[in-house]
Phi, psi and omega in degrees: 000134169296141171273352180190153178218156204268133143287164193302351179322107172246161176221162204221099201253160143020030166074019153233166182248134173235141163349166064311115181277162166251119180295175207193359171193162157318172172172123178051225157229069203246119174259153190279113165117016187260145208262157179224221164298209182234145177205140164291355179168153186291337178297330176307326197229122165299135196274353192279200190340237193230031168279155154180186228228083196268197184004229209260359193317154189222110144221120183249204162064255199218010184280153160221175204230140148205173199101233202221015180309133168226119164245121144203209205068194175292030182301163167216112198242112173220189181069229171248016179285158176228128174234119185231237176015260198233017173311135167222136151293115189195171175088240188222053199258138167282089192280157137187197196063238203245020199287157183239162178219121157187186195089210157269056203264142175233134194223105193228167186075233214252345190299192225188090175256126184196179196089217179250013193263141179226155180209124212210193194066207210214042194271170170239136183223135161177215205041232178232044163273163197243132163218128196264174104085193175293353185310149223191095186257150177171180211054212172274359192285164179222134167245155195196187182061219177235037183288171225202125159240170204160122201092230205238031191303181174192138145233126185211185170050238185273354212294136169234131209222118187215185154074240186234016167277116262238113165239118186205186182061247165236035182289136144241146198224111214209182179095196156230036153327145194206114163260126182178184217060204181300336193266170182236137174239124217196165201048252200229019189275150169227150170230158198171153155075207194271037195285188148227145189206107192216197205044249190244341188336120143255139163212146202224208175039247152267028182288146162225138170240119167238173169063223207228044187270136164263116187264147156183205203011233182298003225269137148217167205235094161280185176057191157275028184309178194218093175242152193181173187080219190235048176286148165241165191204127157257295203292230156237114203263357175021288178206104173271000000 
């Protein structure tokens, strides 16, 4: 038996029309008849498990919501994104393209997943940060504020990434690395294990900052530099 069916409801989206759908049985804590979110064609939302599409929530084009997956609020899931597993969507968050959203990832507020970019675990994305391009938040790590995640980037494991700070190219940030403010971390750089990287600070190219090392204010750390331990770096630390 289907678990839902579209109703004569229409909304008009982005120059497609779209559903309200209806439950049609119990389900979770979804009661038969309770109206839920909009979708453009059954393929957006699965008759299968206990997922489903609450308040004003949009999911169109060729995206699906499956599993055990919850979007609601003013979410909008469109293009070829899949938001699945135990996953919740919520706020005014944007999914799209080819972006994934699943496991347990929660993506909220204002964010903004899109591109080929995926977010898993038990990762957090939210405030009016953006994760692009091949970029890959996952573990335990939260991204939050107005950071930029981008490229071919990786946030993972406890790593917290905030404020307007920038992760792009093939940097990774890992750990319980904490990024935030104004820097950016970009190319081929790694971060990791308890650092911190805050103010206007770069590190780029092939640099690593490890162990309980502080990059900050103006500092940049390029090349191959290596700063680790309990080093701190304000100046330019250029090729060590």
């Amino acid at each position: 038996m289907k678990k839902y069916k579209l109703t004569k409801n229409e909304k008009l989206v982005a120059g497609r029309i779209l559903y309200q759908i209806q439950a049609l049985k119990d389900f979770s804590d979804v009661k038969k008849g309770e109206l839920g979110g909009w979708i453009e064609k059954e393929l957006n939302l699965s008759q299968e498990g206990t997922c489903w599409i609450h308040g004003d929530a949009r999911v169109f084009g060729d995206s699906r919501v499956f599993g055990d997956a919850i979007v609601c609020g003013d979410a909008i899931v469109y293009g070829n994104a899949k938001v699945h597993g135990d996953s919740i969507v919520y706020g005014n968050t944007r999914i799209c393209d080819n972006a994934k959203v699943f496991e347990d990832a929660r993506v909220f507020d204002h964010a903004m997943v899109f591109g080929d970019s995926r977010v898993f675990g038990d990762a957090k994305v939210h405030g009016d940060s953006k994760v692009s391009g091949y970029a890959v938040v996952y573990g335990d790590s939260i991204v939050y504020g107005n950071t930029r995640i981008c490229d071919n980037a990786k946030v993972f494991e406890d790593a917290r990434v905030f404020d307007h700070a920038m992760v792009f190219g093939d940097a990774i940030v890992y750990g319980y690395a904490i990024v935030h403010g104004n820097a950016m971390v970009f190319g081929d750089a790694i971060v990791c294990d308890n650092t911190k990287i805050f103010g206007n600070a770069l590190v780029s190219d092939n640099a690593i900052i490890s162990g309980h090392a502080v990059v900050f204010s103006h500092a940049a750390v390029s090349g191959n530099a290596a700063v680790s331990g309990n080093a701190r770096v304000s100046g330019n630390a250029g090729d060590i």
